[in-house]
Each structure stands twice: as structure tokens, then as C-alpha cells.
C-alpha beads as a LAMMPS data file, in Angstrom:
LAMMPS data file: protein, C-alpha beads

85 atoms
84 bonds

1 atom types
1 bond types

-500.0 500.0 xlo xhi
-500.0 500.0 ylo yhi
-500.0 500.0 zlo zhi

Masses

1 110.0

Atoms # bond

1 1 1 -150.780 36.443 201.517
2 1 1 -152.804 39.547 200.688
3 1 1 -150.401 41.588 201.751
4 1 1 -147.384 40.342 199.852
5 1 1 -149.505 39.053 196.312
6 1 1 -152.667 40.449 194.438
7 1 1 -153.193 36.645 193.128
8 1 1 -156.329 36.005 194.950
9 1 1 -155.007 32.485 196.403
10 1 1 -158.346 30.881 198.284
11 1 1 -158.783 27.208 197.708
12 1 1 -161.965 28.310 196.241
13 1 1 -160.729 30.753 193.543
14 1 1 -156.825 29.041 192.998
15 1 1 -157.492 25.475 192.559
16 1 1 -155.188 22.469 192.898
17 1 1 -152.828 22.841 189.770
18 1 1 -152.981 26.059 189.521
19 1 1 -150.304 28.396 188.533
20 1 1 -149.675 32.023 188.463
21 1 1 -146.749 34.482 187.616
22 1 1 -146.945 37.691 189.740
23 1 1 -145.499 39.752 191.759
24 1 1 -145.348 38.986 195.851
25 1 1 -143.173 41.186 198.431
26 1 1 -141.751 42.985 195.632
27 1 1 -140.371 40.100 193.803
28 1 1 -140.725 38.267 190.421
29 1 1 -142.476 34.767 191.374
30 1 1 -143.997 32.147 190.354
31 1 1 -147.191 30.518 192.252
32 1 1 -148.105 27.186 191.861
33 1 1 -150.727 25.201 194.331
34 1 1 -149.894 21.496 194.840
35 1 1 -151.570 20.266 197.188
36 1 1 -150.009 17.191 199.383
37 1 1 -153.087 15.059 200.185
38 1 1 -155.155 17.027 202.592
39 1 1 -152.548 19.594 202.989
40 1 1 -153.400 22.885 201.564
41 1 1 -149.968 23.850 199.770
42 1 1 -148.404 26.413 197.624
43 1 1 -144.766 26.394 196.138
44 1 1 -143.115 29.693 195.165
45 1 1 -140.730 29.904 193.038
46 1 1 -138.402 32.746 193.136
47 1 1 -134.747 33.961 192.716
48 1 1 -132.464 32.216 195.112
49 1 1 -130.575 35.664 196.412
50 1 1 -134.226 36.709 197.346
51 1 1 -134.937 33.374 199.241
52 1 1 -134.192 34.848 202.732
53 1 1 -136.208 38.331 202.452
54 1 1 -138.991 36.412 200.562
55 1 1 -138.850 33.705 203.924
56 1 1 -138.872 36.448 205.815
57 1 1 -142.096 38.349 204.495
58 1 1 -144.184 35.378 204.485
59 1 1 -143.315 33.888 207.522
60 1 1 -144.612 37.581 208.772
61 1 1 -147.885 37.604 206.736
62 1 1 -148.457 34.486 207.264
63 1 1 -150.303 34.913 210.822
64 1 1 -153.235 36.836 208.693
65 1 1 -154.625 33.434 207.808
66 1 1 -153.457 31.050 210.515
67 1 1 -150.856 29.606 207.899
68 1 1 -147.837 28.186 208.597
69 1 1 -144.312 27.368 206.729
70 1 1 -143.735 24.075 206.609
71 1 1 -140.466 23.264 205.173
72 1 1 -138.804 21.127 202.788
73 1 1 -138.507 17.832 205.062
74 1 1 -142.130 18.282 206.923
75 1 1 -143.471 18.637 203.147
76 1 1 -141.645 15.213 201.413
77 1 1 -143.196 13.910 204.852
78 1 1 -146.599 14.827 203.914
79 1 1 -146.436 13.945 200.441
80 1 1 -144.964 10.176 201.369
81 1 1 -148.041 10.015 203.756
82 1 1 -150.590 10.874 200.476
83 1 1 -149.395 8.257 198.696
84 1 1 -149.586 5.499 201.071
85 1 1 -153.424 6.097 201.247

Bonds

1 1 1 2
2 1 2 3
3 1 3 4
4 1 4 5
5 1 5 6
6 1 6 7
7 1 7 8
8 1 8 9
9 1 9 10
10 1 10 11
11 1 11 12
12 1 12 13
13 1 13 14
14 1 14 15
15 1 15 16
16 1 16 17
17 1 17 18
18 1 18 19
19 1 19 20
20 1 20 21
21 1 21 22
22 1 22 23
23 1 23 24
24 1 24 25
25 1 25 26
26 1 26 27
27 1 27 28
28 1 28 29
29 1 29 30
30 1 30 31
31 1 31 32
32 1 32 33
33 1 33 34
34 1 34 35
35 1 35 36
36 1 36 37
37 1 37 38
38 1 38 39
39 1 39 40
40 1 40 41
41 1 41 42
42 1 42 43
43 1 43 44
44 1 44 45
45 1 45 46
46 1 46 47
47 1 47 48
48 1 48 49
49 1 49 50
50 1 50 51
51 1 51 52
52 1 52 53
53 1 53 54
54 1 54 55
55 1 55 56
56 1 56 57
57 1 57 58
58 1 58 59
59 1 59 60
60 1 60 61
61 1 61 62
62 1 62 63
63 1 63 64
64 1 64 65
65 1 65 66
66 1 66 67
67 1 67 68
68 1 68 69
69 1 69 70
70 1 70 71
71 1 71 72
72 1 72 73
73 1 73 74
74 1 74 75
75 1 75 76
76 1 76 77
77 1 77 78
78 1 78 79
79 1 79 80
80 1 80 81
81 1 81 82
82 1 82 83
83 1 83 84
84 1 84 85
């Protein structure tokens, strides 16, 4: 995400909870990192007639740090497995 967001984002600087307004790939957004159990997450909160560019530029930075999108359904999955621990 270095590439789209000057936010430094490493689980050791932006911890769980965290929230940040900035500015990624051009755009207004809003960070937050909520993590789902062991899952490192991040939700970004944008204008909805940006959603497909935005998709787009992080799906393409993305490879920089082995991340991965996840979608919606893979995500509720993950979060229904944290709380049945």
C-alpha cells in the first residue's frame, strides 16, 4: 500500500482499531484496521463511484507485500470463524 497511501499501515505502527483519514490512489478515504481473528485486515472506506478504480489500484499494489483481497463473503467467513474460538 505504499504506493497508493502515505499512512504507514504495518501491524507494528497501525494497530488493531486504528483509524486514519488520508488520501490513497488519489482518493478521499478512510482507513480503519479490524482485524478478523488472526487475519490481518483493513477496511477502506471510500466513495462508491470510485469503488472500481480504487479495486483496481489495490488489487495492483497489492503484490508489493504478498497481500491479497479478500472479499466481502471470504471476510463474514473469517469473522464467524473468530468468534467460534
Amino acid at each position: 500500500m505504499r504506493r497508493l497511501c502515505a499512512v504507514n499501515l504495518h501491524p507494528a505502527v497501525f494497530a488493531n482499531g486504528a483509524l486514519a483519514m488520508t488520501s490513497a490512489a488519489r482518493t478521499g478515504v478512510v482507513i480503519a484496521r479490524a482485524d478478523a481473528g488472526e487475519l490481518l485486515c483493513y477496511r477502506i472506506l471510500g466513495e462508491s463511484s470510485l469503488a472500481q478504480y480504487f479495486w483496481r489500484c489495490v488489487s495492483e499494489a497489492l503484490p508489493e507485500f504478498s497481500g491479497a483481497l479478500i472479499g466481502a463473503t471470504a471476510l463474514a467467513n473469517a469473522e464467524t470463524q473468530r468468534f467460534r474460538r
